[in-house]
KETIKOL-51691 format. One record per residue (C-alpha): residue in one letter; x, y negated, z negated. Coordinates in steps of 0.25 Angstrom, whole numbers, padded with zeros to 4 digits, always signed. Each point is the difference from the previous one (the first is absolute). Layout:
# residues N
AXYZ ...
This chain:
# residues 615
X+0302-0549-0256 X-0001+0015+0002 X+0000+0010-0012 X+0015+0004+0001 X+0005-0016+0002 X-0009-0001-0014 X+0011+0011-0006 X-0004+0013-0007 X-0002+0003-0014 X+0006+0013+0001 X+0011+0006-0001 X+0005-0009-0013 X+0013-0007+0004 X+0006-0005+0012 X-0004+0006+0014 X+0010-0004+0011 X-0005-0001+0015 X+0005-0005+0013 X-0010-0013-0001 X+0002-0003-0015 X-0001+0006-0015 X-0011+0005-0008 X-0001-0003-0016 X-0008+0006-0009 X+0002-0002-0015 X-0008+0003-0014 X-0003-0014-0005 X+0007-0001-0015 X-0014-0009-0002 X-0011-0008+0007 X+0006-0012+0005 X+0007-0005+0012 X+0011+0009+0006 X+0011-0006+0011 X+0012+0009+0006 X+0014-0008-0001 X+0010+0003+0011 X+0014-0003-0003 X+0012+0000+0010 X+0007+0013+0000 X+0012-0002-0008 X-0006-0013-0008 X+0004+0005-0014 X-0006-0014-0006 X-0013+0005+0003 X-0003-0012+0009 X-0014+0003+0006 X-0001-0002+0015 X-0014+0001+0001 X-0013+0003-0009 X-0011+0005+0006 X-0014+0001-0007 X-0006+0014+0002 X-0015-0004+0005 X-0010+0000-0011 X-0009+0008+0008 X+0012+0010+0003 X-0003+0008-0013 X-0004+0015-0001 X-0003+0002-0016 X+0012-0004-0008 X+0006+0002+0014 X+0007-0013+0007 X+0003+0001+0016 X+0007-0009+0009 X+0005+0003+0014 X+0012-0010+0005 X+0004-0002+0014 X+0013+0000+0007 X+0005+0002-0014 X+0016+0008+0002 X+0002+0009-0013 X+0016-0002+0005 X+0001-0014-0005 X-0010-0002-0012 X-0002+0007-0014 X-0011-0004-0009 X-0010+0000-0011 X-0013-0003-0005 X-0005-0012-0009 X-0013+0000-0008 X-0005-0010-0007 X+0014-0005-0006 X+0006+0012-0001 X+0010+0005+0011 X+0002+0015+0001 X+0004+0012+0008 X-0008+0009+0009 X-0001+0014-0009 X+0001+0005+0014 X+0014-0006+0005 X+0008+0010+0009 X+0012-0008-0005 X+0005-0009-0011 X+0011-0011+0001 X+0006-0007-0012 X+0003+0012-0008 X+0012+0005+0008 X+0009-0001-0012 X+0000+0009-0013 X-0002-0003-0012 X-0004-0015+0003 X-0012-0010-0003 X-0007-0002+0014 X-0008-0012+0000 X-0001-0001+0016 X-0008+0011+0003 X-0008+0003+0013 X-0004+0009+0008 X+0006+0005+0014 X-0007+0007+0014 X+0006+0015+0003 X+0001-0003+0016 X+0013+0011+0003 X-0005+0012+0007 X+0010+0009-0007 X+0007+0011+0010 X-0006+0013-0007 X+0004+0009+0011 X-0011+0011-0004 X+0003-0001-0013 X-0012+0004-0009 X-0004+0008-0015 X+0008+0012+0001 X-0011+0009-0009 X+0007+0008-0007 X-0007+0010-0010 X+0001-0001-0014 X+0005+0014-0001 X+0013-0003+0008 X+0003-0014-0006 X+0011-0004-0008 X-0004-0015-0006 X+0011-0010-0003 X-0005-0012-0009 X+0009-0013+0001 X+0000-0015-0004 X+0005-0006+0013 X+0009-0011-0007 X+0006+0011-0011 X+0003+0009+0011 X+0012-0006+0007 X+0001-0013-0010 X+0011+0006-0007 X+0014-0004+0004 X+0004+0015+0001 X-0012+0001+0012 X+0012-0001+0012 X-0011-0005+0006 X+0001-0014+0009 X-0015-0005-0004 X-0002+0002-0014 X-0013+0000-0009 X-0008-0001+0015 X-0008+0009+0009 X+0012+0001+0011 X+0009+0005-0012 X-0009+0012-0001 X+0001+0002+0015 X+0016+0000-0003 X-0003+0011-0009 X-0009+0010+0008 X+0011+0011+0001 X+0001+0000-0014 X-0014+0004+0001 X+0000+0008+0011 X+0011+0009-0008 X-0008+0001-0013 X-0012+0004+0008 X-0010-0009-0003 X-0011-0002+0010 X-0009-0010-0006 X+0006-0014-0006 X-0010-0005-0010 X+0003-0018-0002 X-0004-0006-0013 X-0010-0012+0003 X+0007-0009+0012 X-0012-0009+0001 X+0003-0014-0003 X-0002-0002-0014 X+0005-0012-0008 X+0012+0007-0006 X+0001-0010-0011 X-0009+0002-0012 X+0000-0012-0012 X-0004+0007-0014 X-0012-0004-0005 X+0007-0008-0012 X+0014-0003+0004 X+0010-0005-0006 X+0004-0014+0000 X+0013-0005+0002 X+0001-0014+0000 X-0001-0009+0012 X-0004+0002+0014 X-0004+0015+0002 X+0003+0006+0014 X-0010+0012+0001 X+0011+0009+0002 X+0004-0004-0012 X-0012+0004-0008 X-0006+0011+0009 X+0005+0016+0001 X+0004+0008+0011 X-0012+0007+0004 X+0008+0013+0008 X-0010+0009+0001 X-0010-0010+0009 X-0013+0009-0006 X-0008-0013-0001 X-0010-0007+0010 X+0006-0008+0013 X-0002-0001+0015 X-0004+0015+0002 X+0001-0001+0014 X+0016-0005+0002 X+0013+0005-0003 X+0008-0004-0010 X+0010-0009+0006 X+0010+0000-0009 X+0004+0012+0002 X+0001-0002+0014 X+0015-0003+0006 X-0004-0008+0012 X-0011-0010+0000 X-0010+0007+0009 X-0005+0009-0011 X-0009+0008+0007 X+0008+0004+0011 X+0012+0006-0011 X-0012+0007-0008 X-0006+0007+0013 X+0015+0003+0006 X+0002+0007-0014 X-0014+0008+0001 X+0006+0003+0015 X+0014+0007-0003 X-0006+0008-0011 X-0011+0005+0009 X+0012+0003+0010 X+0008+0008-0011 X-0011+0008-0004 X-0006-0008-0012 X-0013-0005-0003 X+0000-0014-0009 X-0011-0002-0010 X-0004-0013-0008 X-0006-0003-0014 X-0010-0011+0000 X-0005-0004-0015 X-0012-0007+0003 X-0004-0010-0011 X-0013-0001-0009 X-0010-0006+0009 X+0006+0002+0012 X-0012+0003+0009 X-0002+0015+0006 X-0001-0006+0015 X+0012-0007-0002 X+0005+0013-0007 X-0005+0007+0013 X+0006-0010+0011 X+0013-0001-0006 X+0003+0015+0000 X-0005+0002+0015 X+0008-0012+0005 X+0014+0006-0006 X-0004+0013+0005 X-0004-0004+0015 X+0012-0013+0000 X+0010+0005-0007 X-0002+0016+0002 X-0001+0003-0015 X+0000+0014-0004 X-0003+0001-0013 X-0007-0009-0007 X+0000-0001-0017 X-0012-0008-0007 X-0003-0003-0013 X-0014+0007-0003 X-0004-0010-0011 X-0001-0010+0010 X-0002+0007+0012 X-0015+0006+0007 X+0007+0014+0001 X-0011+0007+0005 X-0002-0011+0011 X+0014+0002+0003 X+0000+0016+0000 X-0011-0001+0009 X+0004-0011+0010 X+0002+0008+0015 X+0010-0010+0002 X+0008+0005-0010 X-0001+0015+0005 X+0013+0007+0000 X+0005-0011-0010 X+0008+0003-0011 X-0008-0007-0013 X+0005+0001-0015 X-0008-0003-0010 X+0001+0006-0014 X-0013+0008+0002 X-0011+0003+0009 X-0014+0004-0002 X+0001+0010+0013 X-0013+0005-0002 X-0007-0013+0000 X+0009-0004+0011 X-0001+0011+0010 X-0013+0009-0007 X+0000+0014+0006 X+0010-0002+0012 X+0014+0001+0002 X+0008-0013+0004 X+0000-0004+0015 X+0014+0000+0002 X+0006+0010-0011 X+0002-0007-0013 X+0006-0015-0002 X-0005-0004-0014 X+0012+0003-0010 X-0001-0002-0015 X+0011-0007-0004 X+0001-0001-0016 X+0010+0005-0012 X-0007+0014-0001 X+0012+0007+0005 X+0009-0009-0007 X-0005+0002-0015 X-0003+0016+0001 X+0014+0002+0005 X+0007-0010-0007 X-0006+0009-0014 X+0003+0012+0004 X+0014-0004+0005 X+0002-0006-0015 X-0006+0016-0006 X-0012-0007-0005 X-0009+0011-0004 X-0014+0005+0006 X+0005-0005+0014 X+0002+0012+0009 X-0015-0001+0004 X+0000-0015+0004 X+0013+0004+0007 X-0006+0008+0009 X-0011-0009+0003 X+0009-0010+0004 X+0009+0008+0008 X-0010+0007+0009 X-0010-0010+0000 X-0003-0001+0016 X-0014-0004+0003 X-0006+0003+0015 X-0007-0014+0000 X+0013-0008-0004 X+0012-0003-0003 X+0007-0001-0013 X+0013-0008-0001 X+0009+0006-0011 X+0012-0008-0008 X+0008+0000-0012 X+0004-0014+0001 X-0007-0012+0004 X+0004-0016+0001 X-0007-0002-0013 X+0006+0012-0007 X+0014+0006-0005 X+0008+0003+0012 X+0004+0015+0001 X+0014-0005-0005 X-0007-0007-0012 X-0011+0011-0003 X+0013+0009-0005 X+0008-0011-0008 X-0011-0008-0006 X-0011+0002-0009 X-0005-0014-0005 X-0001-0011+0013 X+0010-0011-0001 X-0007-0012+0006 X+0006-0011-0007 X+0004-0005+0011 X-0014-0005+0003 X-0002-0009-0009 X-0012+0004-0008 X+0007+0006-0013 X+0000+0015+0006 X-0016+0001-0001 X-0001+0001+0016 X+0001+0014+0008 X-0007+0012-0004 X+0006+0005-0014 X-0003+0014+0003 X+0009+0007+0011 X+0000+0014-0003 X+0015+0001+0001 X+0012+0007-0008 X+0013-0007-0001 X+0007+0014-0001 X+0006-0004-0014 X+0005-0014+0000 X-0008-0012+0004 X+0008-0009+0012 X+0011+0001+0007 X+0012+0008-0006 X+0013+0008+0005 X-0003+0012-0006 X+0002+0011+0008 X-0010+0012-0004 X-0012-0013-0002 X+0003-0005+0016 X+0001+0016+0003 X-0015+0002-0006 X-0004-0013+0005 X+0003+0006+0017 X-0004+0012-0004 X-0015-0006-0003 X+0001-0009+0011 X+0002+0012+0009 X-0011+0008-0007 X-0011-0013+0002 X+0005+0000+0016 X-0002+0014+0001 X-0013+0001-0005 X-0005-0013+0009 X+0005+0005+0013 X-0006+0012-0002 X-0013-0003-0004 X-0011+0002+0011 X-0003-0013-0001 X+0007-0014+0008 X+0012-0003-0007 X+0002-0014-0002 X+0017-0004-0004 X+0002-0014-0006 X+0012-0006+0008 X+0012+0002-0006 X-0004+0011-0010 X+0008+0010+0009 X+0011-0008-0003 X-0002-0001-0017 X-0004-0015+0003 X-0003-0007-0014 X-0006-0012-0005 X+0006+0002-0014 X-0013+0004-0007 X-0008-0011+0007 X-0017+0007+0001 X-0005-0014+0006 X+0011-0006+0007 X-0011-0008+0006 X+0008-0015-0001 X+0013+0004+0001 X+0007-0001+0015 X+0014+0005-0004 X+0008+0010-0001 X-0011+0007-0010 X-0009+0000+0013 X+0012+0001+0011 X+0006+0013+0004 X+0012+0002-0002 X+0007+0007+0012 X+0013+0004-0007 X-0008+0011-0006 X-0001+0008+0012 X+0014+0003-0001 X-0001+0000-0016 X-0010+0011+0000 X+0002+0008+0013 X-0003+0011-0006 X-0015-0003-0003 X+0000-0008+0014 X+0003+0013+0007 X-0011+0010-0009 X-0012-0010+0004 X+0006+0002+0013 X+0000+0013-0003 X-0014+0001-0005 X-0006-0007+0013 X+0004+0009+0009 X-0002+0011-0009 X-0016-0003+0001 X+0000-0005+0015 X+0007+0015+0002 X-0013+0005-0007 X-0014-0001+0002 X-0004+0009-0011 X+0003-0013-0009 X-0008-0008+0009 X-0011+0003+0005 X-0012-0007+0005 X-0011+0008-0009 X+0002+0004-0016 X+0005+0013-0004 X-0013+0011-0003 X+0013+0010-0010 X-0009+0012+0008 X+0005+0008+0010 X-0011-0003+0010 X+0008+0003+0011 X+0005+0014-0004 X+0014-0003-0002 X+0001+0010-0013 X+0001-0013-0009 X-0008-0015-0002 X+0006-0010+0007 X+0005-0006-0014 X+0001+0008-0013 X+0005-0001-0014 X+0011+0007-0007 X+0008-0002-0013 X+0008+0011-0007 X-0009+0010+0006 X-0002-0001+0013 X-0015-0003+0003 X-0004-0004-0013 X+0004-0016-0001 X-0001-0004-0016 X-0010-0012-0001 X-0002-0002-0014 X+0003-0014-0006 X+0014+0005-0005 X+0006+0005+0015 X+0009-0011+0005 X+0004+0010+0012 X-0006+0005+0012 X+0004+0007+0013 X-0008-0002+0013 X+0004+0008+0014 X-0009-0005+0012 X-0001+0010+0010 X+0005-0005+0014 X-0008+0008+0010 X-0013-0009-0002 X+0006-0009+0009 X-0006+0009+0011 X-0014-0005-0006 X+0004-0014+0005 X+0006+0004+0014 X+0014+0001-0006 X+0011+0011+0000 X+0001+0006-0012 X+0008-0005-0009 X+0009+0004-0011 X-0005+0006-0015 X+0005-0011-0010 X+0001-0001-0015 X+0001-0011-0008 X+0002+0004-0014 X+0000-0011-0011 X+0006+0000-0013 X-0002-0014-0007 X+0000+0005-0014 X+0013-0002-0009 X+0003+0014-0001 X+0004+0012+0009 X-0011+0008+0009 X+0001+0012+0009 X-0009+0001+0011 X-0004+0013+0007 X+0000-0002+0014 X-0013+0008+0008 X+0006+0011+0012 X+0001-0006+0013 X-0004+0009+0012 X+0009+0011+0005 X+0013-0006+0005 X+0000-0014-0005 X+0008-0005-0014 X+0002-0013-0008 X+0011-0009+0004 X+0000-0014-0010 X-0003-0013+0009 X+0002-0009-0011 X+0001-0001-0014 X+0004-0012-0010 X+0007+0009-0008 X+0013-0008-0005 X+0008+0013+0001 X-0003+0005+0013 X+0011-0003+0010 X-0011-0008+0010 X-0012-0006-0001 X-0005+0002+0013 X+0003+0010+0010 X-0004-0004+0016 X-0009+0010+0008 X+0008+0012+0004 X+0011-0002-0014 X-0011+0004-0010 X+0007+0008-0011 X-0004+0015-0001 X-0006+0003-0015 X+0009+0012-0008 X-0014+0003-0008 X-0011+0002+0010 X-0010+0001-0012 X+0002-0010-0009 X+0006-0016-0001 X+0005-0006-0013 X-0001-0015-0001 X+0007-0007-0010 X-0006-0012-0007 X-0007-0010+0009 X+0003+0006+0013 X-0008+0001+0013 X+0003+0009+0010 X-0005+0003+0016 X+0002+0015+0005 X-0001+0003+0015 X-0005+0014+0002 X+0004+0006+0015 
């Protein structure tokens, strides 16, 4: 027998030829290991065959076996050793987990034989600076009854809803984990209740699937058809044809080995063309990744990189692909917003923070936080639902309820509680970094005061589409916002901000202002600050020029003027937007901008953020 009739030890998993199938698996121990085939479609686990993998067939840990005449289209499998049955870490695909929210006790492993028809679909590598991020649950997504969509809580139910976000503007869809993950958890000391327990009855929901699994397979119940693959890579495909690049989260588990690590995020990348990949740094060998040619051109975030160990004294090879993805952004805001004091310095750290060497991912809501809605009506997390007495979630949001805690009817409480949600938007999609929208906050989603919603797959979790028509309002300013950015390269740009006027443009690229032009007040007890970004350094960057803007921002709980610096001959001030509840609109399109009376000055009442358009 030659070398290749022997098998291979590498790569791990299965390797499918025209003259038979290649295994290679990490034995669990030092004993006897067989491979078990099944009939495909044989749910009782019956085996077909066992095959011993040779003794002498082992590289390391390593066990190889090479099976002739072997067709992946009629079998699944996998492995026994010693007495213990279980399944290749490496499966393409996994059967007997097809239904959510159910015990599977029948689980085996399944070939990927479809040569999916990608058309010259690949990564569409799109740069930080002009990506707009879009982070969903694929089942909370379009579960909801109010979805209008036909395949609810699944991968095809968010190809039903690709126009909704081709018109919000989103150009990179980021999927909480959609490896299979055994979505029922049993406490560790349940409660008994008498009789024969089901584990479904004695197990939670575990929705947000951040826990170990088959790293190397959709997650079939989220699939509306049976062939899983296919419906995840025809979703990947019509993003890619509308523009939209498709990121995944992988929380890798304690232990889980760094090669594994390595050949689990280069196999979605080159099988399924991943964009963006999200890894927990914990766990993860980051630099090994970061510096992985493979992975070149890649979108990775982690939430921090060590860029000089990674990359030393050169740039990246590409142009940057490591982003940091952490609650900087959301806490530093999230004070200021609230007029915490001393915050005006950590506010502008945050909102020009734009390193050369990476990315940075900012947000003022995450999956494990207050939603946007929540972050104005709550101040205390409500998580009773969870079962564990309120202790779970993070017990510090840096929120303000704008006076009453919860839901009320009161008009002047639900006026402040827009107005601040409008101010947060504002200052995220103008920041210079990549802003990252949780879905449904630009529709006032809410999960009713739920941090952790981690076990609950209801309508805490679900989005509720009837919103978009409740709150059109503040659908149609985040629409608003997006474009305003995407129509604005001074906001985004691909390098940080130097405030000096390096290229001669008789003022910084960014400067600071506050009731005297020029001269920003920083001291601990300022809650207000105006910043105009000067638009003709987009010539630096190949780019015509853009337009002078100001963003002044009056977060205290009283009243501020702001001196507003001369423009050059021949151009004025025209009011963009402003969340002002006594102006007559909030936004005005390109071209409709409202011409300021006072060319001088601006005065902002309470809590109030405004954009000024000079031309």
């Amino acid at each position: 027998m030659d070398k290749r009739k022997k098998g291979m030890p590498l790569p791990l998993g299965v390797t499918i030829e025209e003259e038979g199938i290649n295994f290679a698996v990490e034995l669990p121990e030092d004993s006897e290991i067989s491979l078990l085939l099944y009939k495909k479609g044989n749910k009782r686990l019956k085996v077909d065959r066992e095959i011993f993998f040779p003794k002498e067939n082992r590289q390391g840990k390593i066990a190889y076996l090479y099976v002739e005449n072997l067709n992946p289209e009629e079998y699944e499998y996998n492995f026994c050793c010693g007495e213990k049955v279980f399944q290749d870490p490496y499966a393409r695909r996994i059967y007997g987990k097809e239904k959510w929210g159910k015990s599977a006790k029948e689980v085996r492993c399944g070939f990927l034989t479809e040569d999916f028809p990608w058309e010259g679909d690949k990564p569409l590598d799109i740069p930080y600076e002009d990506s707009i991020i879009y982070r969903m649950h694929v089942r909370g997504f379009t579960r909801h009854h109010s979805s209008n969509v036909q395949a609810k809580g699944t991968y095809t139910g968010i190809i039903e809803k690709i126009p909704y976000l081709k018109e919000l503007g989103i150009t990179l869809v980021e999927l909480m984990p959609i490896h299979e993950f055994e979505e029922l958890i049993v406490p560790e000391y349940p409660v008994y209740m008498g009789g024969t327990q089901r584990l479904e009855d004695a197990a939670i929901i575990n929705y947000w699937g951040f826990t170990e699994g088959f790293y190397f397979s959709p997650k079939t119940a989220y699939a509306k058809d049976k062939d899983v693959c296919w419906e995840l890579k025809q979703l990947i495909k019509e993003l890619h044809k509308n523009g939209i690049e498709i990121g995944i989260e992988l929380y890798f588990a304690q232990g889980t080995k760094s090669y594994m690590i390595l050949d689990c995020l280069k196999y979605w990348v080159m099988e399924y063309h991943i964009d963006a990949l999200h890894v927990n740094a914990d766990v993860a060998p980051m630099t090994l990744i970061a510096q992985d040619p493979s992975l070149t051109g890649i979108k990775i975030f982690g939430n921090q990189w060590d860029t000089n160990h990674i990359y030393g004294k050169k740039k990246p090879f590409h142009r940057k692909n490591l982003g940091e993805y952490n609650d900087g952004f959301l806490v530093d805001i999230r004070k200021f917003l609230k007029s915490d004091e001393d915050q005006i310095n950590s506010f502008i750290f945050r909102f020009t923070r734009n390193p050369e060497d990476i990315g940075v991912v900012n947000y003022i809501s995450n999956h494990d936080s207050f939603t946007l809605a929540d972050m104005v009506t709550y101040e205390r997390r409500c998580n009773e639902a969870n079962g564990e007495g309120n202790r779970d979630g993070n017990p510090y949001n840096f929120t303000w309820n704008c006076g009453v805690e919860g839901e009320t009817k009161r008009k002047k409480v639900l006026e402040k509680r827009l107005k601040q949600m409008k101010n947060a938007l504002i200052l995220l999609f103008m920041s210079q970094g990549t802003p990252m929208l949780l879905a449904g906050d630009e529709i006032g989603r809410t999960k009713k005061g739920n941090n952790n919603a981690y076990c609950q797959d209801n309508e805490i979790s679900w989005i509720n589409w009837n919103l978009q028509k409740k709150n059109a309002s503040l659908f149609a300013f985040v629409k608003g916002l997006i474009h305003f950015r995407k129509e604005h390269p001074i906001l985004h740009l691909s390098k940080p901000l130097k405030m000096m006027d390096y290229g001669a443009m008789g003022c910084p690229d960014l400067s600071f202002h506050s009731a005297k032009a020029w001269y920003p007040e920083l001291d601990g007890y300022s809650r207000y600050i105006g910043l105009m970004f000067c638009g003709a350094y987009t010539k630096q960057y190949g780019k015509d020029p853009d337009d002078m803007l100001y963003l002044a921002c009056n977060l205290h709980w009283e009243e501020h003027d702001f001196a507003l610096p001369n423009l050059p001959k021949g151009k004025h001030w025209f009011l963009a937007i402003t969340t002002d509840i006594q102006a007559e609109k909030d936004f005005y399109k390109t071209g409709e901008e409202l011409l300021l009376e006072d060319q001088k000055n601006i005065h902002l009442s309470q809590r109030t953020v405004v954009v000024l358009i000079g031309k």
